[in-house]
C-alpha positions in Angstrom: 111.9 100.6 110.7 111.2 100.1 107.0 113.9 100.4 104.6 113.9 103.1 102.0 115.5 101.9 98.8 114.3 102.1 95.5 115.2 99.0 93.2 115.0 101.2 89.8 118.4 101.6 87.7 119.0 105.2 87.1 118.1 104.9 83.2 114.5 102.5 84.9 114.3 105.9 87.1 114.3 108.0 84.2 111.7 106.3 82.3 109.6 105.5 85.2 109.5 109.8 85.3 109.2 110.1 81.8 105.8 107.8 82.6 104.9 110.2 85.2 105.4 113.4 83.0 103.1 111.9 80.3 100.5 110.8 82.9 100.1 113.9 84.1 100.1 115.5 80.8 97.0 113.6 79.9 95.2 113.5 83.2 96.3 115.6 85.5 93.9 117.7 87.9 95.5 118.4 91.1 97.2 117.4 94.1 96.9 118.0 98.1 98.0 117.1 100.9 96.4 114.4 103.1 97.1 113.4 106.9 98.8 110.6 106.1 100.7 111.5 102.8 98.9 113.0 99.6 96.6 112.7 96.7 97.3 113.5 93.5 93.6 113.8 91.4 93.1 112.9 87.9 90.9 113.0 85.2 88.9 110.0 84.3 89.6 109.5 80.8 89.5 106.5 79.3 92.1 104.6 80.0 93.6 106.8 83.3 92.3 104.4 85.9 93.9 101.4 84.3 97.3 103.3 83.8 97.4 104.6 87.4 96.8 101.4 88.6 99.3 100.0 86.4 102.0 102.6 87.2 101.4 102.4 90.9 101.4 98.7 91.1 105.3 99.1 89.5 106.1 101.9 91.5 105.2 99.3 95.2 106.7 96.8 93.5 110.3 98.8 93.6 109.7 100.8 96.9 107.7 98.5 99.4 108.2 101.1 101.7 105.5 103.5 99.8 101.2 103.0 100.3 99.9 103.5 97.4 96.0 103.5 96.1 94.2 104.4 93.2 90.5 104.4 93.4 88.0 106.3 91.1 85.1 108.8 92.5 82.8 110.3 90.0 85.0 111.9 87.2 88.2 111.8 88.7 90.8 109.3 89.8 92.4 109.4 92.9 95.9 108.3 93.3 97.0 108.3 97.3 100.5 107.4 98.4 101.2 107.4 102.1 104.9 106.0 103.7 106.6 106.0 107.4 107.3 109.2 109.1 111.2 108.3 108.2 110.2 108.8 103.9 108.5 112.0 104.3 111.1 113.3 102.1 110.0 110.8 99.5 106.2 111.5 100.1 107.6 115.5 99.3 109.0 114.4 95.9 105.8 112.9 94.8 103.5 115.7 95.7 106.3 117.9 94.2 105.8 115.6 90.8 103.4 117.1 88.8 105.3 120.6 89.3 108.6 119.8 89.0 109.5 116.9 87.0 112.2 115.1 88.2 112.8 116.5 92.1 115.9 116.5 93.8 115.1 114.3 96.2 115.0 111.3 93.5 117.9 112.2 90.9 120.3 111.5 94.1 118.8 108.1 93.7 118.8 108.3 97.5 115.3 106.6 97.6 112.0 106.6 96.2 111.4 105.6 92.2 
């Protein structure tokens, strides 16, 4: 079974969401569900691709637990995380993201970052 810890400090956390938050503000498009996880899509502006990358590179770096790709198609970027059955509640929190901020299931720093 894969461990689900997130190596962020609280105050790492809160910037790291703070990233997130303007991200999305910039580039944001959508999100969905996937079989194995979900997608968030984003516009291809300049810059967005790099910045994903960077961001999600960072965020696998702290939670080895999460798949994460960003890949480009046409005028969006595509940013795909995926985890074991036992993170789905960290999987949630992403897709939840965009809508919500900061979700509960990361401000109990219980896992995910």
């Amino acid at each position: 079974m894969t461990d689900i810890a997130c190596a962020l400090t609280d105050d790492d956390a809160q910037a790291r969401f703070a990233e997130y938050a303007e991200l999305f503000a910039a580039a944001y498009a959508g999100r969905e569900r996937t079989d194995t996880g979900m997608r968030w899509s984003l516009r291809s502006e300049p810059g967005v691709a790099d910045w994903a990358r960077d961001l999600a590179a960072r965020e696998r770096a702290c939670c080895a637990f999460l798949t994460i790709t960003v890949t480009e198609a046409g005028d969006r970027v595509l940013w795909e995380l995926s985890a074991d059955p036992a993170a789905q509640a960290v999987v949630d929190g992403f897709y939840d993201l965009p809508v919500n901020g900061t979700p509960s299931i990361f401000t109990g720093r219980q896992g995910g970052g």
